[in-house]
N, C-alpha and C positions, 0 to 999 in steps of 0.2 A: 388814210388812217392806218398805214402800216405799223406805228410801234402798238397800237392797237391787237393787231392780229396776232403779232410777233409774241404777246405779252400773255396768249394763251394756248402759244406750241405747249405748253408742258400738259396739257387735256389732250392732248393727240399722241405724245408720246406715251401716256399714259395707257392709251388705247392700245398703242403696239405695244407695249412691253405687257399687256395682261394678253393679246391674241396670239405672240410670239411663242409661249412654252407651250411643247405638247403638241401643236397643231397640223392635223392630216390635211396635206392641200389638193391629193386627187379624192374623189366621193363620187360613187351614183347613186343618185336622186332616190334610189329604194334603200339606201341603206341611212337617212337623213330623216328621221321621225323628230317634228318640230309639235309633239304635244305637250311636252311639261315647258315649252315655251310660251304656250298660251294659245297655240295652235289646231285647237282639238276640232276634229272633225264634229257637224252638226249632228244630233239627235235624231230618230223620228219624231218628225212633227205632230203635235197632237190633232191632225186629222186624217193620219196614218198616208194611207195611198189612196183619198177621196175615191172609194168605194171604183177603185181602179181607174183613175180620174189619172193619177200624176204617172204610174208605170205605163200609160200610153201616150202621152205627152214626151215622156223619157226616153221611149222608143223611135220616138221622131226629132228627137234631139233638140227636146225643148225642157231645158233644168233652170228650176226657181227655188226662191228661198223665202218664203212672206212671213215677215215677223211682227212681234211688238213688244216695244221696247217702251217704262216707264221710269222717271228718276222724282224722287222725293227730296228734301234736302229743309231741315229744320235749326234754327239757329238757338243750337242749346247752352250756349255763354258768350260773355266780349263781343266784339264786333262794332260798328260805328253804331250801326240804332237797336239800341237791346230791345225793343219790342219782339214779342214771339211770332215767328211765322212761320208756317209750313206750306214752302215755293213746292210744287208740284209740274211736272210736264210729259209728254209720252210721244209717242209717234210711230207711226205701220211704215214699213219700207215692205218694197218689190224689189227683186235683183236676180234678176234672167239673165240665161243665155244660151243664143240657139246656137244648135251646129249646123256649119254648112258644109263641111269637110263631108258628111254624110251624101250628099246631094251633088257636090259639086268638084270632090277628090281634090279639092285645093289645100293644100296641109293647115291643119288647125283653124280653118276660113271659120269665121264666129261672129253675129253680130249680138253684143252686148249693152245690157240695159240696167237701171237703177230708177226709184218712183220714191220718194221719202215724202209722207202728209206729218207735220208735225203739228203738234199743237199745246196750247194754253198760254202761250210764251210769258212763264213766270219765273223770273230772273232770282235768287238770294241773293249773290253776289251781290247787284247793285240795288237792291233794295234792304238789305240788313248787312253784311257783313261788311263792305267797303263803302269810302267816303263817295259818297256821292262825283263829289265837286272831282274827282279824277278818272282816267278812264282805269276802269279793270282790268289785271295783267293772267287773273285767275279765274276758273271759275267752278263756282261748286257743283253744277249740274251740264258733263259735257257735253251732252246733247243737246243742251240747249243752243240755239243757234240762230234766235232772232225770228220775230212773227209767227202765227199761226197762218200755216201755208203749206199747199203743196206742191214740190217743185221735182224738176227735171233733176236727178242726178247727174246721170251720162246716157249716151248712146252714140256707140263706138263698131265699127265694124275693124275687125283684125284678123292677120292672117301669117303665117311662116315662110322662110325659105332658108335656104341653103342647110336643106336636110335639117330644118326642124332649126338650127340656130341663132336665125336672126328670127324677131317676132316682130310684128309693127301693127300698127291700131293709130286709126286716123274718125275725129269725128267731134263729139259733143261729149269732152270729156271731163275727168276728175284725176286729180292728181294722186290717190287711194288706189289707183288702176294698175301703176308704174311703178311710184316714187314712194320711199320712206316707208316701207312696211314690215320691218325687224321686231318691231316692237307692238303687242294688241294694245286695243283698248278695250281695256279692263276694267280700271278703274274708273271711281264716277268722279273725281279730280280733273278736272280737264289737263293742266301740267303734267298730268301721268299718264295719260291717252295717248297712245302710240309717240313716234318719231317728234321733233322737232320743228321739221318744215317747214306748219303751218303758223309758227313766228313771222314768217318771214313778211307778214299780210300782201301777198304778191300773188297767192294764189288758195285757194278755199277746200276743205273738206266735206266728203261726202254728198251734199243733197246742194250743191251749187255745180254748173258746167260752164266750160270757156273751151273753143277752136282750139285745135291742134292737134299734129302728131305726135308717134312716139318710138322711138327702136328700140329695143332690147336685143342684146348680142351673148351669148353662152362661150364665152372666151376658153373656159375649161367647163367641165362636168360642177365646178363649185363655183367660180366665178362669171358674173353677168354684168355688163356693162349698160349703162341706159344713159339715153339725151332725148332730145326731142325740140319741137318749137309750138309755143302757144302765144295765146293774144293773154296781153296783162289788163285787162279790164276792173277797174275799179269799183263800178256800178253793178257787176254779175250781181253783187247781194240785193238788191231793187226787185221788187217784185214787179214788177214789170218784165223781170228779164227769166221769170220761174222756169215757162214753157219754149224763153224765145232764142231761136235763131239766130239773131241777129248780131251782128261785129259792133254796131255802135257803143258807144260810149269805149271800148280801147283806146288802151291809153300808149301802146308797143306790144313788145312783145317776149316772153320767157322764156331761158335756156338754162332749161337745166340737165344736171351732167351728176351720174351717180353710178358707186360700182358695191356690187353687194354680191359679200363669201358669204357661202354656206359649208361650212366644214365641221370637223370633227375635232373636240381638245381631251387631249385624256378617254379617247371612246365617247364621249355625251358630246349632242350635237348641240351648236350654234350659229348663231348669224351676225353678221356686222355690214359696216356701210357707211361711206362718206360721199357727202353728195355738197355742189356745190349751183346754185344761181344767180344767175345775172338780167336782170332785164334793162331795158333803156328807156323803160317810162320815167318821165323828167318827175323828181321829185322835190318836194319843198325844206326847204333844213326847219324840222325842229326848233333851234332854239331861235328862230326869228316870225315863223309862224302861228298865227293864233289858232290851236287846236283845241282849246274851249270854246264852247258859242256862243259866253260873255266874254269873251276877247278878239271877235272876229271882227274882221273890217276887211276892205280895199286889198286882193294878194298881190297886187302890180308892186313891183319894187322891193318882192322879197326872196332873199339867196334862195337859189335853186340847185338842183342838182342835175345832169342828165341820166342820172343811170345810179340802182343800188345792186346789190350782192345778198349772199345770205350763204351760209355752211352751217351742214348739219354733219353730226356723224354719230355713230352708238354701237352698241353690241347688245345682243340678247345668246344668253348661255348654260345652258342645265350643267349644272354643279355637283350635285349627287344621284342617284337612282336608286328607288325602295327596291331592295331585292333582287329579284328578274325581273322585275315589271317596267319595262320602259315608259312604260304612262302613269307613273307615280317620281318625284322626288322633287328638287329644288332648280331654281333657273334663277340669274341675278342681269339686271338689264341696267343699262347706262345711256344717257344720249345726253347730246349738247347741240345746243342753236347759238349761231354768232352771226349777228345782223351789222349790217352798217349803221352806229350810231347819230347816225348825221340825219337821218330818214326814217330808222326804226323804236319805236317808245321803249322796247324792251331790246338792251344792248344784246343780255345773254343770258339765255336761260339754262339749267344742268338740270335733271333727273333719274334720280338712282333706286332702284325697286330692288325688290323679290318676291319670288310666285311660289309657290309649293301647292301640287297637286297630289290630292291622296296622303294627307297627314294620317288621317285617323284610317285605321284598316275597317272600321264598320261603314266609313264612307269615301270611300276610291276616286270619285269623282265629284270630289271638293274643291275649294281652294281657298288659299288661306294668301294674302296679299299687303305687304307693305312697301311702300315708295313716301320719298322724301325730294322736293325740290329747290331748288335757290335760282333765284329771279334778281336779276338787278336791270334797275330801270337806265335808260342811256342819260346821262348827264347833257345832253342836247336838248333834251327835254324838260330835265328838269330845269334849264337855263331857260327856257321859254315860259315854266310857270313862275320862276321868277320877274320875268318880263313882264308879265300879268300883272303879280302882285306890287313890283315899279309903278304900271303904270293907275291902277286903285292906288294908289298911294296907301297899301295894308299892311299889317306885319299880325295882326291877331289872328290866330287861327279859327276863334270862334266867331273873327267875320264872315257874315254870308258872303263877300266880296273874294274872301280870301282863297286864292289855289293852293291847296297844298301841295309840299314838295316833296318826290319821291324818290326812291334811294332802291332798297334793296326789299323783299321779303323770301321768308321760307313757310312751305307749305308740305302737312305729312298727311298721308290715305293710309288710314286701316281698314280692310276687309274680308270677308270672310262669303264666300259663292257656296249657295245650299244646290245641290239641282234633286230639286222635291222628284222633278218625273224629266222624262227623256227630252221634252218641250217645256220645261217649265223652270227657272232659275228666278231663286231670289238671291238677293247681296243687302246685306246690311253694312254699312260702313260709319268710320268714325275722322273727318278731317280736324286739324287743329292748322289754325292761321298763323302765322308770327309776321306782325305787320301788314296787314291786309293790304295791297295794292302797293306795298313799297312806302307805307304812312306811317312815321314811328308815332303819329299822337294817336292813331288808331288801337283800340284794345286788342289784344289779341284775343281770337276769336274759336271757337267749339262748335264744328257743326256735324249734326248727324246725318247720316242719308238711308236710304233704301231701291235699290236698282231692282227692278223686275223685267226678268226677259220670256218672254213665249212665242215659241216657234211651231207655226202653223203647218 
């Protein structure tokens, strides 16, 4: 698929010519404050220092972070099934990490953990806003993530050498550890949730693990090179596979390759990052496979692929700064995903934000948030739900037989972050659909939400 690729240099040039002006390429690491990027260091936790509970734990070089996170999401106009609902979901994470550099003088030696219980798994997306009959490219509550469960994030031991600049971590991992982390998540839009990456459906975020290492390299004081090898596992999302071990169900194995600046434009700090994958698990082409499960049959005898790809790349950038206050002003973030269409439902996806911390002087530690994305579905795809509807012999869309055929959507998050007390954030937010799923007979759609964070 090269004129493919070829046909969207100009998203990459684009990227160098906005990092090209201005830009300081030596930096140390104390002079790089990444908080109006969305990087704010945590709170005290509304259980202070459990009654001297966690400063003795801290002293032995044992650091956690136990949260709880809730997303609401109400369908306040348009959408495929106008009936009202109010999808609700939440979930407690654990994310430890002990030192062992303390105990053991092996530089930076760490074994590292993550515990996510989520629960109610109540979907909007596919239960109001988009058609059914397709799968969802979107979704309005990012955390959601399939079942009520709790699962193994990661559990990683890592360690440094050569004077602190190679770093390596081998174990039960997550790709949120390494890869694609220029951009938070913030917003409750999942399209606006960090980096790209996780387009690639090659490898899972947050509260799912799969085998492998990873290196990280400090090529300069701003620039970090990363690769690594994992097992591509299909089945990781199977609760069967929550707490397990085990390699079965791999399908090959993943290489990815990423290099991420941390520098300086004009004085205000940013970050950027392009990162490319490859793995060699045999894939099925799209537009000959039935990926509905009214359209499934017999897979013998359908074009296959040996191997897909995937590139991401983005920039996260502070723009202006209130005053002297470097934890107040403006940051504008961009990222793009480019999938091999022959294998991936969603060709390419773009999203473009901006964050502003500390609008209002009576509340410094706000945030005020809008992003915008454009999603186009792979035409490999949509050739296979043609296939479908070939072979029902349909053309109505208000057949129940019918697959609808998907194209393109755009999708926009407004929000607005209160943090009531040091542990306690709420976010009200407002999405608007434009084509839910890529469906032009879908209404476009009005959804409201409410994000609630508390840290323990």
């Amino acid at each position: 698929m090269r004129p493919a690729v070829r046909s969207y240099h100009k998203y990459f040039a684009l990227a160098v010519c906005l990092a090209g002006a201005g830009i300081q390429p030596a930096l140390a690491a104390s002079d790089w404050n990444g908080t109006v990027l969305g990087f704010e260091a945590p709170g005290e936790g509304m259980l202070g220092d459990m009654l001297g509970i966690r400063p003795i734990l801290e002293d032995h070089g044992f650091h956690y972070q136990l949260g709880y996170l809730s997303e609401s999401s109400y369908n306040a106009g348009g959408g495929y099934n106008h009936d009202k609902k109010l999808a609700y979901i939440d979930q407690f994470s654990l994310t430890f990490t002990q030192d062992l550099e303390m105990y053991t003088g092996i530089p930076d030696a760490a074994i590292e953990g993550n515990i996510v219980n989520r629960n109610h798994d109540d979907n909007l997306t596919s239960e109001r806003t988009q058609d059914p009959r397709v799968g969802f490219n979107d979704i309005a509550q990012e955390s959601w993530g399939g079942q009520s469960i709790t699962r193994l994030g990661w559990l990683t031991f890592s360690r440094s050498f050569d004077d602190r600049k190679l770093h390596w971590r081998i174990g039960m991992m997550n790709k949120n550890q390494d890869f694609d982390q220029i951009i938070p998540c913030d917003f409750q839009l999942l399209s606006q949730c960090g980096g790209k990456s996780a387009n690639s459906m090659t490898w899972y975020n947050w509260n799912k693990h799969y085998w492998g290492t990873t290196f990280q390299y400090k090529l300069t004081d701003s620039l970090t090179l990363k690769t690594g090898i994992m097992e591509q596992n299909p089945d990781a999302s199977d609760r069967k596979y929550a707490w397990s071990g085990s390699l079965k169900g791999a399908r090959g194995i993943l290489l990815p390759m990423e290099a991420e600046l941390k520098t300086k434009v004009n004085g205000l700090p940013g970050i950027y990052n392009f990162g490319l994958l490859y793995t060699n698990s045999p894939q099925k082409d799209l537009s000959e496979g039935k990926t509905q499960s009214v359209g499934a049959s017999d897979p013998e005898g359908y074009r296959s692929h040996s191997s897909t790809w995937f590139m991401y790349t983005g920039f996260n950038q502070q723009v202006t700064q209130r005053g002297d206050d470097p934890n107040r002003g403006m940051s504008v973030s961009y990222s793009l995903g480019l999938a091999d269409p022959r294998s991936n439902a969603m060709h390419y996806t773009q999203a473009a934000s901006m964050r502003y911390r500390g609008l209002f002087d009576a509340r410094p530690d706000d945030w005020l948030g809008f992003g915008m994305t454009y999603i186009k579905m792979s035409d490999h795809y949509r050739q296979n739900q043609e296939n479908l509807n070939a072979i029902y012999q349909v053309d109505d869309y208000g057949n129940p037989l019918y697959t609808p055929l998907s194209g393109h959507s755009v999708n926009a998050d407004l929000y607005y972050q209160i943090k009531v007390r040091s542990w306690l954030i709420l976010q009200p937010d407002l999405q608007y659909w434009y084509r839910p799923g890529g469906v032009k007979e879908t209404q476009d759609a009005w959804v409201t939400g409410l994000k609630a964070i508390v840290t323990f």
